[in-house]
C-alpha positions in Angstrom: 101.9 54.0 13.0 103.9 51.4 10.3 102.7 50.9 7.0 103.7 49.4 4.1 104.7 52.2 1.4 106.3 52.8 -2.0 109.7 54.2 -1.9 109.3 55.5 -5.5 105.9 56.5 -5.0 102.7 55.2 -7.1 102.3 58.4 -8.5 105.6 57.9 -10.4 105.1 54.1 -11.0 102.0 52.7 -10.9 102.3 49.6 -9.4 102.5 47.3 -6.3 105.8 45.6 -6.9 107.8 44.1 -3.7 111.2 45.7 -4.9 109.6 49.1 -4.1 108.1 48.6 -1.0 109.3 48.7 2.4 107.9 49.5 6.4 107.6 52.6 6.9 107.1 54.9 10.0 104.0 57.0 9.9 105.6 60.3 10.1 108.1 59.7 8.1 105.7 58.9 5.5 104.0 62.1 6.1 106.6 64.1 5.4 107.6 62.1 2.0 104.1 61.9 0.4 104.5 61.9 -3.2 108.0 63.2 -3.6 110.9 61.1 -5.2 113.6 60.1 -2.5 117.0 60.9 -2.7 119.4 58.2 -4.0 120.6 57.7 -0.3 117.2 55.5 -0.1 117.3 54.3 -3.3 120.9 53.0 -2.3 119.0 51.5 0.7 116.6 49.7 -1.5 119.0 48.0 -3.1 120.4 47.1 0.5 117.7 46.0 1.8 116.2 44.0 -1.3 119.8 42.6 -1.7 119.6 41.2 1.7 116.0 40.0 1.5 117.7 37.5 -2.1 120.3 36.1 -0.1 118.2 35.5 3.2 115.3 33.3 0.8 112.9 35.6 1.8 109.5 34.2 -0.2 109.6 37.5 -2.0 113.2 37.1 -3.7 111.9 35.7 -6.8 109.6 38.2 -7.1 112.6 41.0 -6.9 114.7 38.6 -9.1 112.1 38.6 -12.1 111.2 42.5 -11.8 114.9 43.5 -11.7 117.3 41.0 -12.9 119.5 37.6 -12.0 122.4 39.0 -10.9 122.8 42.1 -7.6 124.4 44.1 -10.5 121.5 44.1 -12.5 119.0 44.4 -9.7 121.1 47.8 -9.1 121.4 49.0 -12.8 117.4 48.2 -13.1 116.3 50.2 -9.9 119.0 53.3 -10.5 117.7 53.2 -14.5 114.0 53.4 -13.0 114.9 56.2 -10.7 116.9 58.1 -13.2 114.2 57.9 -15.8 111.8 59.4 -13.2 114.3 61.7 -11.3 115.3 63.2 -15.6 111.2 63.8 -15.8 110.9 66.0 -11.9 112.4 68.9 -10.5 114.4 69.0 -7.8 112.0 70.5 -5.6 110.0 67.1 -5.9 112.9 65.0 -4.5 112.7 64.5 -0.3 115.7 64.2 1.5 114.7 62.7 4.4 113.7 64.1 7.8 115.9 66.2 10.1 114.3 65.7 13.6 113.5 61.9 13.0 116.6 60.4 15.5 116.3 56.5 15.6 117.8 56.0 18.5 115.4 57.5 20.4 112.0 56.1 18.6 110.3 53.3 20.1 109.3 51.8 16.8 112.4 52.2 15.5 114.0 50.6 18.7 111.6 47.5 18.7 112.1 47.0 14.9 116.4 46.7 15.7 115.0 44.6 18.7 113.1 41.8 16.9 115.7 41.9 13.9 118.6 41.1 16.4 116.9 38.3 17.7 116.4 36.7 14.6 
């Protein structure tokens, strides 16, 4: 099942802001919970909210006001957010990701590429 999650989760910042949230697949969430990601997802974040700015998404002003004007910015603001949180946790509360998650061969995963391809 896909749901909308926090990448830095609530328990670290307790909001509902756009910037920080993303689709999710059900296990994947599982296995994250309440730890902090690695900075290979926050990097991603930063991708992926870069991408939704320049496509006009209706939720690119709402990134631009949280983070800043300018992509540098956005990424200062977002790695300063995750730094201040990552300084305050040990390293046993930061998830890495999944090992036996292979997106190639999930069908969510493999519909999601679908639909964004034909866009």
């Amino acid at each position: 099942m896909t749901k909308i999650v926090h990448v830095i989760p609530r328990a670290f910042l307790y909001h509902d802001e756009p910037w920080n949230l993303v689709l999710s697949h059900g296990n994947c969430n599982e296995q994250k919970s309440d730890f902090l990601p690695s900075r290979y997802y926050i990097k991603k974040l930063v991708d992926r909210n870069e991408r939704l700015i320049k496509s006009n998404h209706p939720l690119s002003q709402g990134i631009k006001a949280a983070l800043g004007d300018t992509p540098a910015k956005r990424q200062r603001e977002t790695f300063r957010i995750y730094d201040e949180i990552l300084n305050a946790v040990t390293e046993k509360n930061v998830w890495g990701g999944t090992q036996d998650f292979i997106p190639e061969k999930d069908p969510f995963y493999r519909s999601m590429i679908a639909m964004v391809m034909k866009q």
